[in-house]
C-alpha positions as CSV (number, residue, x, y, z in Angstrom):
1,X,160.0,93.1,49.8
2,X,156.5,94.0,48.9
3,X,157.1,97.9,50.1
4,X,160.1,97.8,48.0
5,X,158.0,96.2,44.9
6,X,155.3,98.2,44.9
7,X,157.4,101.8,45.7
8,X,158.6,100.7,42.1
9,X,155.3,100.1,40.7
10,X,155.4,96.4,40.4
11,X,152.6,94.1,41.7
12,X,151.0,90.8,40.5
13,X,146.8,89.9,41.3
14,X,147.8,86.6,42.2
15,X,144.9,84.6,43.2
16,X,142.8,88.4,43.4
17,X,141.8,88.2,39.9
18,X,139.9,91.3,38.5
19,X,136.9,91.1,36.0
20,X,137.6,92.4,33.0
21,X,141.2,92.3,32.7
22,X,144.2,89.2,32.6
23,X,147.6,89.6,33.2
24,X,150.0,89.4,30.1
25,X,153.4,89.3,30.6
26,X,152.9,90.6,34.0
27,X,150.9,93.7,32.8
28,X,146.7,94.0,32.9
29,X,145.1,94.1,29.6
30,X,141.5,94.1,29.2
31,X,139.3,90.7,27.9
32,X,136.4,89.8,27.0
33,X,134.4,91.0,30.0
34,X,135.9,95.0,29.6
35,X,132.2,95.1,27.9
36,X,130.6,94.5,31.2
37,X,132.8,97.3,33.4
38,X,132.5,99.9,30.7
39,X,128.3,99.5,30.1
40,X,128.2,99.4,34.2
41,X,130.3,102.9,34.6
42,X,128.1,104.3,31.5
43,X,124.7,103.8,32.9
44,X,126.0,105.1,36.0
45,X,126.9,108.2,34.7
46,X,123.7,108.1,32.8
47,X,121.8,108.0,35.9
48,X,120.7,104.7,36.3
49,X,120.9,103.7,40.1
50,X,123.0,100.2,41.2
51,X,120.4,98.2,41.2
52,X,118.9,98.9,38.4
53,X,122.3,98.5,37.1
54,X,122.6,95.4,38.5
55,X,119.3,94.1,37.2
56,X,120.3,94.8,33.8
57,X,123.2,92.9,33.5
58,X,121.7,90.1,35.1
59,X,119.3,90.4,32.0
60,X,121.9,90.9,29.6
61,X,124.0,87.4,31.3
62,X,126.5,89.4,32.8
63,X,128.0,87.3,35.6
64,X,130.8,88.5,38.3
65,X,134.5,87.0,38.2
66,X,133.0,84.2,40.1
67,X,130.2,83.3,37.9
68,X,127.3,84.8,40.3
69,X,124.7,87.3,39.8
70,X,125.5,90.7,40.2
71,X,123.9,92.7,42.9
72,X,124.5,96.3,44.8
73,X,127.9,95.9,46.3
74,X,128.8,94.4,43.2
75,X,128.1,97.1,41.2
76,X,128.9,99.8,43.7
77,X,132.7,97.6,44.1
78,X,132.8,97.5,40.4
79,X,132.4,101.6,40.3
80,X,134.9,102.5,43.1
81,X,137.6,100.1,41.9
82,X,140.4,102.8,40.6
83,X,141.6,99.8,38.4
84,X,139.0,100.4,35.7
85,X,140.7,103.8,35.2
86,X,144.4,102.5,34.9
87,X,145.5,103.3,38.3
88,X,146.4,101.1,41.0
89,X,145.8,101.7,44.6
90,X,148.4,99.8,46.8
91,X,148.7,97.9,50.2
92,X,145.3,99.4,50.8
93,X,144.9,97.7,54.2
94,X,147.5,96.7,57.0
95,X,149.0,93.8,56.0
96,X,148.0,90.1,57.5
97,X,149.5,88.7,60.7
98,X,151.2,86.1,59.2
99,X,149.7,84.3,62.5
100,X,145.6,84.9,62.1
101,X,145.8,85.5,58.3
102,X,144.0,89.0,58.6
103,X,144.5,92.2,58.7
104,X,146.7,93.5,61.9
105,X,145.1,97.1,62.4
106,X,148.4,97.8,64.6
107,X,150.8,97.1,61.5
108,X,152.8,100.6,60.1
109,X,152.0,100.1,56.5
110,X,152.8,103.1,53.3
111,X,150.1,102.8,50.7
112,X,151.2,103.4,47.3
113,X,148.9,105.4,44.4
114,X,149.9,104.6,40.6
115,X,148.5,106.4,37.9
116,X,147.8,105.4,34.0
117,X,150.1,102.5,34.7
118,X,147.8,99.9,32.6
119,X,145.5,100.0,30.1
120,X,141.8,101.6,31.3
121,X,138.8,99.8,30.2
122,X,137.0,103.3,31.2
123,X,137.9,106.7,30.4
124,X,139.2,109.2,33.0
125,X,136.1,111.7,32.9
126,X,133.9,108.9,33.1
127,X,135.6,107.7,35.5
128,X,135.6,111.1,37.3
129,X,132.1,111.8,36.8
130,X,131.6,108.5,38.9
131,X,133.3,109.3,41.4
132,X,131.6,112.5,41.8
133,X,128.4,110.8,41.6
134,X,129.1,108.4,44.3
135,X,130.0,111.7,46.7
136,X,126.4,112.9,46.3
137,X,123.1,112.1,48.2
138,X,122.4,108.8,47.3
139,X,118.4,107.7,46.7
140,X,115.9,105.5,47.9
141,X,116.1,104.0,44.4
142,X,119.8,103.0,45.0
143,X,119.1,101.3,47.7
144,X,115.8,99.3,47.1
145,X,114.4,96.8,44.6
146,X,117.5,94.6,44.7
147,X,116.5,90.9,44.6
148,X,119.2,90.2,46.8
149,X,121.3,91.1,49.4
150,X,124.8,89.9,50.5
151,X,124.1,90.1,53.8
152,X,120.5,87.6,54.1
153,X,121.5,84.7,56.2
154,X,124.2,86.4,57.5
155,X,123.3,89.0,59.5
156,X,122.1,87.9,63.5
157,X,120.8,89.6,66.7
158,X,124.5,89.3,69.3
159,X,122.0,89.7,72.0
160,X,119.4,87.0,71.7
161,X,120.7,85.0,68.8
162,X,117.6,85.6,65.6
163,X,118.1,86.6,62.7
164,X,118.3,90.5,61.3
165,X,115.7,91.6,59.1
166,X,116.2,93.7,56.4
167,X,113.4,96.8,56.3
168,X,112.6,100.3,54.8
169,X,112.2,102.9,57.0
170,X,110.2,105.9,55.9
171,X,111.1,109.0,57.1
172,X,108.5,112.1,58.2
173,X,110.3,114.5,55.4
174,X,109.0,111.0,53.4
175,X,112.6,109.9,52.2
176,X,113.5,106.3,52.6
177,X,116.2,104.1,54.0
178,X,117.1,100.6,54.3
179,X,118.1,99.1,58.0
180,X,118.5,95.9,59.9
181,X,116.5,95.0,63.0
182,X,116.4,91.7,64.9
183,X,113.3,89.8,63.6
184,X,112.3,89.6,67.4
185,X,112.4,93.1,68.1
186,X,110.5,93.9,64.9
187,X,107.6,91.3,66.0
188,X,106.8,93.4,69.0
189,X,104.5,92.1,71.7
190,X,104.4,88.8,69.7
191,X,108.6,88.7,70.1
192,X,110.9,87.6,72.9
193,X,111.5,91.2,73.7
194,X,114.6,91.6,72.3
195,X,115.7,95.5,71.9
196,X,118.8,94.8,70.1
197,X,119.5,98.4,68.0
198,X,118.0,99.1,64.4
199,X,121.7,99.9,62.4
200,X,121.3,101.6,58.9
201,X,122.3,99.8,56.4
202,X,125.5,102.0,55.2
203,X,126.2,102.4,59.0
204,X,126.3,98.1,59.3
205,X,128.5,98.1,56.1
206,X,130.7,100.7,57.3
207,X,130.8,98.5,60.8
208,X,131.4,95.5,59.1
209,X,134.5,96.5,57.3
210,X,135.6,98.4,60.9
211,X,135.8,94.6,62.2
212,X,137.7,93.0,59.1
213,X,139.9,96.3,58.7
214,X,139.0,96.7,55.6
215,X,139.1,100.1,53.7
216,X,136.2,99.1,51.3
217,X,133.5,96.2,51.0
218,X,133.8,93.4,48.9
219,X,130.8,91.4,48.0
220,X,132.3,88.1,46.7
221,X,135.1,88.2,49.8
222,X,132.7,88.7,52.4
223,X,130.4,86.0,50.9
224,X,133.3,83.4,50.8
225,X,134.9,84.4,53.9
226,X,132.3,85.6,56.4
227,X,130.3,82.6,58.0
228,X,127.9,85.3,60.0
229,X,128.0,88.8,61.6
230,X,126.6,89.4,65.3
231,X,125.2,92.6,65.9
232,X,124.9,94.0,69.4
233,X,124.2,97.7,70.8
234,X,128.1,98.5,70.5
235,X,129.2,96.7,67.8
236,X,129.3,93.9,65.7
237,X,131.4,90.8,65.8
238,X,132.4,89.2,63.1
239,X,132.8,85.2,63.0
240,X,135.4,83.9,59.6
241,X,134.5,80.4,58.0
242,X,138.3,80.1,58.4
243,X,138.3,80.2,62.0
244,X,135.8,78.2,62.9
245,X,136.6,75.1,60.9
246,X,140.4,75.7,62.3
């Protein structure tokens, strides 16, 4: 039933609400918050970086669909969400075993593409010129300053159980990066040893969304769903709130 809904263009956001629009009469219309997704796609065309995006807004009283601060992934979610541009991306992941309630990475799925069939809050060459951005290198400044982090209190050492740190790591050409390391490891002689691997950051979200079979991250899902993330030297392992209180 759903393939045959949405190979005719129809879907509902049920309970996946999406800031800046509401449904009326089963279509999306912008609200009151389309302010906040068009200002966020303009400075990022402009330049600005994500967090400094994010920063702003906090300043401004922006809040997410949830009422929370917005942060990186919120921003950088916000920018790759084909919504804002009046297309609709469908059945994106495998559907859920009706069984675990997540994704079954075995399921045959068809994904479905619609374009212009709501009204954008942005503008198809902004939204192009975003997407091109996002392509490009992306800068130290994209990736540091941020007050907060989705992942902190999250993210743990699968080998001797402490928690990741989150650290810049300066290059020889003198670029910078962000990683994880086990707070163990990174104390040396003064730690228990531990010589669980250092993971780039966009390596450990890429890894993380591997796990959940998920095609994209999602801050506010991970943060509501995601009790804590192991990571070891081949992998991570990712434990749901869900299943542990089952």
């Amino acid at each position: 039933g759903y393939h045959e809904r949405f190979a005719r263009g129809e879907f509902t956001l049920g309970n996946n609400r999406i800031l800046g629009y509401d449904t009326v009469d089963g279509k999306l219309e912008p609200n009151g918050d389309a302010w906040i997704i068009k200002e966020i796609f303009d400075r990022f065309v402009a330049g600005e970086s994500m967090c400094g995006i994010a920063r702003a807004m906090n300043e401004k009283g922006a809040r997410t669909l949830k009422g929370g601060e917005f942060a990186l992934q919120s921003v950088r979610y916000i920018l790759k969400n084909e919504t804002y541009a009046g297309d609709k991306h469908l059945q994106k992941t495998p559907p859920r075993d009706y069984i675990t309630h997540r994704p079954d990475p075995t399921a045959k799925y068809q994904d479905y593409y619609l374009t212009g069939c709501h009204t954008p809050i942005v503008e198809r060459s902004v939204w192009e010129r975003t997407q091109e951005r996002l392509k490009g290198p992306r800068t130290y400044d994209a990736y540091s300053n941020c007050e907060h982090h989705v992942f902190y209190g999250k993210i743990f050492c699968g080998e001797c159980g402490a928690s990741f740190k989150r650290r810049t790591i300066t290059m020889k050409s003198g670029d910078h990066y962000k990683a994880w390391n086990c707070a163990e490891r990174q104390k040396g002689k003064n730690g228990n040893g531990c010589k669980c691997r250092i993971v780039k950051e966009e390596e450990l979200i890429d890894e993380v969304c591997t796990a959940l079979g998920w095609t994209e991250f999602d801050e506010e899902r991970f943060e509501e769903c995601v009790r804590r993330v192991l990571v070891m030297d081949e992998g991570v392992k990712v434990e749901m709130k869900e299943a542990l209180s089952a």
